[in-house]
N, C-alpha and C positions, 0 to 999 in steps of 0.2 A: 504494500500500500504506500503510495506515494503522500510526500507532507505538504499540506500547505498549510501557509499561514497567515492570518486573515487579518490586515491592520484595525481596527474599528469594530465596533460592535452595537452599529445601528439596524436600520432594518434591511441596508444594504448587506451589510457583513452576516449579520444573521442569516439571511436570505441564501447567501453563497456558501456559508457553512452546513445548514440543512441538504443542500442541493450535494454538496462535495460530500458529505454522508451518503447519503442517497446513489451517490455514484462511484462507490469504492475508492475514496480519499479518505487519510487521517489527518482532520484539522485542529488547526488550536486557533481560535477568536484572542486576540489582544485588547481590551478596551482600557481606556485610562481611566474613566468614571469610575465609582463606585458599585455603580448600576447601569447595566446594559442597557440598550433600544435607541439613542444619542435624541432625538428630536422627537420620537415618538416617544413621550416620558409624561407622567403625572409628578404630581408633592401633596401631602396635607399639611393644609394651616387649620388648625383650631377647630378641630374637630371636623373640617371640610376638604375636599378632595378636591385636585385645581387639575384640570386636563389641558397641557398645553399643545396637545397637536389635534386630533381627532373632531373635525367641523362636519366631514362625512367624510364614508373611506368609498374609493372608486373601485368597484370588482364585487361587489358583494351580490350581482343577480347567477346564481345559478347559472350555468351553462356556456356563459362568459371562459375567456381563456386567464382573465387578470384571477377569477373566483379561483380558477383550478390552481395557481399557484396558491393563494392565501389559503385554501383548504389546504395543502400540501404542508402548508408551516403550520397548519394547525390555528393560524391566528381566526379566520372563522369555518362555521361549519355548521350542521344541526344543531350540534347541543350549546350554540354563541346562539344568545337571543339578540335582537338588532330592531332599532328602534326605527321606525316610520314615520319619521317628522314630516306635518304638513305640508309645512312654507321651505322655503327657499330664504327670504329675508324678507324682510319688511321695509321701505322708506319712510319718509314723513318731511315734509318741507311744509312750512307755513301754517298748522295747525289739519294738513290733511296727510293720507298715506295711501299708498299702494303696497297690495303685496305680489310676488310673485309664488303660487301654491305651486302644493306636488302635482295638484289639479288642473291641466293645460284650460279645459273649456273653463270653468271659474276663476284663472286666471284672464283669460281671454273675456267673459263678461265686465269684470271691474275695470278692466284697463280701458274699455270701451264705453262702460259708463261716467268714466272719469274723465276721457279725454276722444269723443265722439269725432274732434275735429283730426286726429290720428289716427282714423279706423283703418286705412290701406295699410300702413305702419305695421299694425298691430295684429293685422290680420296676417301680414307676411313672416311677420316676425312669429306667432306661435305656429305657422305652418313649417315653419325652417326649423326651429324644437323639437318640431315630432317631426321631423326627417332626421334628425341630427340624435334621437335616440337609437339609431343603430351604430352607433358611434361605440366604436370596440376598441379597446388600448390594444395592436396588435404583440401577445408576448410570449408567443410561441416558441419564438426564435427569434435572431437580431437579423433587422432587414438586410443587413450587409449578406449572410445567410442564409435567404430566403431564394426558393428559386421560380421561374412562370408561374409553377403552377398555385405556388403559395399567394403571389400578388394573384393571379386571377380570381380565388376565394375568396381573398382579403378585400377584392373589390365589390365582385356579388354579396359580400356580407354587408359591405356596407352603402351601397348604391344611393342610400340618401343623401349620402355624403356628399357628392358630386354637385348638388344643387345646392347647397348648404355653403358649400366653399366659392360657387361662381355668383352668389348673391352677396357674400360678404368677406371674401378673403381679402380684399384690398382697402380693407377700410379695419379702421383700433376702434375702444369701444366707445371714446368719444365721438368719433366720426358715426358711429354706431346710436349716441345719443341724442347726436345735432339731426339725425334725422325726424328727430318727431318734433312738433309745439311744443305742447303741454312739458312742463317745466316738470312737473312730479314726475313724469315718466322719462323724461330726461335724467333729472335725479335718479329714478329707480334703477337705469339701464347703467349707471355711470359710476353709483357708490359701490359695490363690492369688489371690485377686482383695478386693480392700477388701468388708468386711461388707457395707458401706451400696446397691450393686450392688442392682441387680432379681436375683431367683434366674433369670431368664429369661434374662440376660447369660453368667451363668455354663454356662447350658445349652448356649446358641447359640456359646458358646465350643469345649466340649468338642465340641461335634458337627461345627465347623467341620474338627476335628482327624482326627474319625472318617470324615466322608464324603471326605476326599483333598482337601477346600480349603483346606486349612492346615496345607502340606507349607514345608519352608526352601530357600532358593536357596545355594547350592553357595559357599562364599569372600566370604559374609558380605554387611555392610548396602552397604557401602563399595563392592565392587565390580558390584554394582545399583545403585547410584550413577551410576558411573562409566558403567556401560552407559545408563542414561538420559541423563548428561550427551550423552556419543556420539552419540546421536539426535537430540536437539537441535541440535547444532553442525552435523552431516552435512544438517540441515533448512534450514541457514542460519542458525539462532539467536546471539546472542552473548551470552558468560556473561561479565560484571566480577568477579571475586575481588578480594578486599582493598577493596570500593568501598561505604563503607558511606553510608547517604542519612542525612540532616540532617533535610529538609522535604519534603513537598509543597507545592507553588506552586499557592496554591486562590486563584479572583478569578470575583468574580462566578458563584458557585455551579459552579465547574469547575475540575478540575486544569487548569495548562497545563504542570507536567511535575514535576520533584525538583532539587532540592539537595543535591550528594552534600559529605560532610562535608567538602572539600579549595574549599568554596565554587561547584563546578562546575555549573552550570545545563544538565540535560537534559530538551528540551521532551517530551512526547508528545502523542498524542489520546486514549491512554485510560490511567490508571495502576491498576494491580494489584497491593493488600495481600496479599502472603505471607507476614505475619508473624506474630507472639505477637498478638492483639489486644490485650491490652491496649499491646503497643508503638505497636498500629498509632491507638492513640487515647489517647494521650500524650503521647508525644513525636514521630510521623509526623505527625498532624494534632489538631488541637485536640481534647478527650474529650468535645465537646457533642456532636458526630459520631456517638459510639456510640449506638448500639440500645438503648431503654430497657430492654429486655427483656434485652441484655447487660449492660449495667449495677447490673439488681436481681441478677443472678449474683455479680459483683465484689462487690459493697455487702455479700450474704449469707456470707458463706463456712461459717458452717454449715450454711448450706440446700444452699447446690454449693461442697462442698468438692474438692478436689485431692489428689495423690498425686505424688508423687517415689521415689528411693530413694537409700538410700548402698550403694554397689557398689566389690566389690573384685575383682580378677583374681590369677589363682594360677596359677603354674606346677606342675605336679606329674606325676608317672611315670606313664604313659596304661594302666598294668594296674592299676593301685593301687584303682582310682574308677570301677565298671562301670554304676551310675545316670544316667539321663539328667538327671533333674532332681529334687531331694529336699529336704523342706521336713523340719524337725527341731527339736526343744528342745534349749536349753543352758544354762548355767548364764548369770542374768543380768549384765547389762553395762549401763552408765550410759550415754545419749547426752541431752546436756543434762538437762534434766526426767524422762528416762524411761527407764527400764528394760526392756530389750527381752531376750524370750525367746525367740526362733521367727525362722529365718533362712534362707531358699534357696538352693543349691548346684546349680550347674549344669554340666556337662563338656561340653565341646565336642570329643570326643573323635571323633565323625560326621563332625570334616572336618579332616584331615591337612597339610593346609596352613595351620590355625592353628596352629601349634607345632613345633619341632624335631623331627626321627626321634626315638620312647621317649617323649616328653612330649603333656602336654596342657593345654588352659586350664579352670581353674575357675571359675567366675562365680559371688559370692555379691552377694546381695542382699536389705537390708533395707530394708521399706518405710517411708517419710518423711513424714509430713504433714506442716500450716501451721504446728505450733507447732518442730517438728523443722528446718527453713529457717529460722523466728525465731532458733532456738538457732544454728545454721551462719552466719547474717550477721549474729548478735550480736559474734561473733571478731573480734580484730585476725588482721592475716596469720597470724605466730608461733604464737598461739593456734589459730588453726584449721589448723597444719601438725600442730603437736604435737596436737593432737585426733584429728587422721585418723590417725597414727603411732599413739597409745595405742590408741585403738579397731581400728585394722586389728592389731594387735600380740593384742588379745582376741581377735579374731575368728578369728585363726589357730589360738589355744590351742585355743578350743573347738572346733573345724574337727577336728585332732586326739584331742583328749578321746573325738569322736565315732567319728573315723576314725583308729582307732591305729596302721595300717598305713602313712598319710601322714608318719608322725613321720620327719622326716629327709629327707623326699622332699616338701616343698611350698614353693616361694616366692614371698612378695607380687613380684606384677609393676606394680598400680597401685591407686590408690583414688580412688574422686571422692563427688562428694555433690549435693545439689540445688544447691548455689550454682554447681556445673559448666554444666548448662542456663539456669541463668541467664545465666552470665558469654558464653559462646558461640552461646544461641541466643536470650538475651530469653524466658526462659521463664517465666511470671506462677510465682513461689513455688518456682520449679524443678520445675514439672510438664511431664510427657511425657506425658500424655493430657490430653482435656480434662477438664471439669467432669465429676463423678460423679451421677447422674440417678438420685435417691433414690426410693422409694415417698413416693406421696403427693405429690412437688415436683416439676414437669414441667423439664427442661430445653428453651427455645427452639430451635424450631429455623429459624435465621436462612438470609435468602435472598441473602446476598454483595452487595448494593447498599447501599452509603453512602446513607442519606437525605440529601438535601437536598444531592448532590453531582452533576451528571449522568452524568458519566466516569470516576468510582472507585468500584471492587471491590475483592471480598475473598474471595483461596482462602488459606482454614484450616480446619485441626483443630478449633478451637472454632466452628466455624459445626453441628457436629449432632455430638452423645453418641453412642459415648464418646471420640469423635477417635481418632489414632493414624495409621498410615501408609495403612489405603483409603479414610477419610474424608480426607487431607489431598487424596490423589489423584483423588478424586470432586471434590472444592472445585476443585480445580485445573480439571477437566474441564469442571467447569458452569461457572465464572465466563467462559471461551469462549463455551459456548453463552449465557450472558445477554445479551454481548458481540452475538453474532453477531446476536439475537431482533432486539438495539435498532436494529442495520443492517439487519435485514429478509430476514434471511438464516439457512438452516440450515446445521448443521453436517456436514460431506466426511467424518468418517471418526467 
């Protein structure tokens, strides 16, 4: 049995370590944390449970090829119960709101009652929804991989697709939002996801929600964690916690294994980047190693910019707060350089085991780009304590302002910021997705082989737009199968 050894222990690394079980490898997982899954991670404050990753997971309809992996790691499966949230989110501009439901026709009534004078709009846009739920993450195999016959299925699976892409592939979702009057429904189409987005994201989005593939698993990110960790371990796998790597040991154009920071020399035959790329060509291995193509990314950052957030948690009385998620104005607030007016509110009220009997958790969340991270690791410690205090201290007032019924019934349970994903997972800028894949500017889409290395790989999130938890899990999957191509071998499961 050949070794590998697997940098990271998110759900990338996870992912390739199950898979490397499953295909007659003996691996060892590296994680530097404490606790495995890197961005798919929960904490409790105060008797309350805070989920920082899991908004909905994409693959969860049966039959799907993204479900066959997550069944395979055990993260769901029959006996995961999986919640059926209505809405999508909610807006509110000026004392009115739109939502968009799991329900295309009763989304499509409201938005017509609200805004009669965008009815062409409105009508093309949830007819392109339900085209755009046959929309399959293909992850069978990496398209590099892939042979006629695979694209020719891959197209009859998804042929609504074609219409979907020639109505809005050349247009972000602001250009997506400037298409209608009505101001709410502008708001609506334009608040959840970064402008700069293909409008086609944001479709494939909502429709993931509508067709039942983008349901949430039952006690958060942490405990699909844990249930993937379990499959691995029961496969034979071995996971390091606390064991963070130093080097890769490259000689003569090949790993011969890492350097865990305690000076510890562990050889393998093949080593596997699970990490931040830019960690993984940095400080892992020299940055002449990256992909030029990654690199004009880094170099650009207005061309592929990134996304973070500063997120706070609230405890607050679970009748108080009946929206699942609700996007709103308030009065402005100072966060370094900028002035932000528009904030998301989220209740986790759908699962009873976040929270004490009578309570529930709130989740707000304001979105952070590059220069927002510059202001947060501009800080001394002190300075960025009392930052997060005055800002979470606003953010509560307006929380209130909004929702009067909260007054006396809400309390901060925690606050982080982009410098959190950095400090814990190496996150380039404190981003949890990858690069954002503008109109007009292609994001690369990379094939997990080190040039000029023979034996190191890479499953990550920045290996194909727009990253997040089923491309980390797809990277995980295929850096296996790349693995397996070079032994000559296909992949068991």
């Amino acid at each position: 049995m050949k070794k590998t050894v697997i940098v990271g222990g998110g759900i990338a690394g996870l992912t390739a370590g199950v898979y490397a079980q499953l295909n007659g490898f003996k691996s060892e997982i590296y994680e530097k944390n404490p606790v495995a899954g890197g961005q798919c991670m929960d904490w409790d404050r105060k008797g309350h449970h805070i989920d920082n990753c899991i908004h909905w997971l994409t693959g969860t309809k049966k039959g799907t090829e993204l479900y066959k992996i997550w069944e395979t790691l055990n993260a769901i499966g029959d006996d995961v119960e999986m919640i059926h949230n209505q809405t999508f989110y909610t807006s509110k501009l000026d004392g009115k709101s739109a939502t968009l439901w799991r329900d295309l026709d009763k989304t499509q009534r409201e938005l017509l009652q609200i805004a009669p004078e965008d009815a062409e709009e409105i009508h093309k846009l949830i007819s392109h929804v339900r085209l755009a739920e046959c929309c399959e993450m293909p992850v069978n195999k990496p398209m590099d991989m892939m042979n006629i016959f695979d694209y020719i299925n891959m197209g009859k699976k998804m042929a609504g697709m074609f219409k979907v892409m020639k109505e809005y592939d050349k247009m972000d979702i602001e250009d997506l939002g400037n298409r209608f009057e009505n101001p709410l429904i502008r708001k609506l189409l334009t608040d959840y996801m970064c402008k700069e987005y293909f409008a086609s994201s944001f479709i494939i989005s909502y429709a993931t929600m509508t067709s039942g593939n983008g349901d949430i698993p039952l006690k958060g990110s942490l405990a699909m964690t844990n249930r993937i960790i379990k499959r691995y371990k029961e496969l034979g796998g071995v996971l390091h916690t606390n064991k963070p790597i130093k080097k890769i040991i490259i000689s003569h154009n090949k790993a011969e294994g890492v350097i865990l920071n305690d000076d510890t020399v562990v050889h393998a035959d093949y080593v596997i980047c699970a990490t931040d790329t830019a960690e993984t060509f940095g400080r892992l291995m020299d940055s002449s190693y990256m992909d030029k193509k990654l690199k004009v990314c880094y170099e650009n950052p207005n061309d592929y910019p990134v996304f973070s957030g500063l997120q706070m948690a609230f405890s607050a009385d679970n009748n108080l707060f009946s929206d699942e998620t609700i996007i709103f104005d308030f009065k402005p607030i100072t966060i370094g350089n900028n002035d932000v007016t528009r904030m998301s509110l989220k209740s986790y009220h759908y699962d009873p085991s976040f929270a004490p009997e009578g309570k529930t958790v709130l989740q707000v969340n304001i979105m952070q780009r590059k220069d927002d991270f510059d202001y947060w690791k501009s800080l001394n410690k002190q300075d960025y304590k009392n930052a997060k205090q005055t800002i979470a201290e606003a953010v509560t007032d307006r929380i209130i302002e909004c929702f009067p019924k909260l007054n006396g019934h809400i309390e901060l349970l925690d606050c982080w910021t982009p410098l959190t994903y950095e400090k814990y997972c190496n996150s380039f800028n404190g981003a949890y997705m990858a690069f954002i894949e503008k109109k007009n500017i292609k994001i690369p889409r990379l094939k997990g082989k080190v040039n000029g290395l023979s034996n190191v790989f890479i499953a990550s999130q920045w290996l194909q737009s727009p990253g997040g938890l089923p491309v980390a899990a797809a990277t995980g999957k295929f850096v296996i199968q790349r693995i397996l191509k070079k032994e000559g071998k296909s992949i068991n499961i």
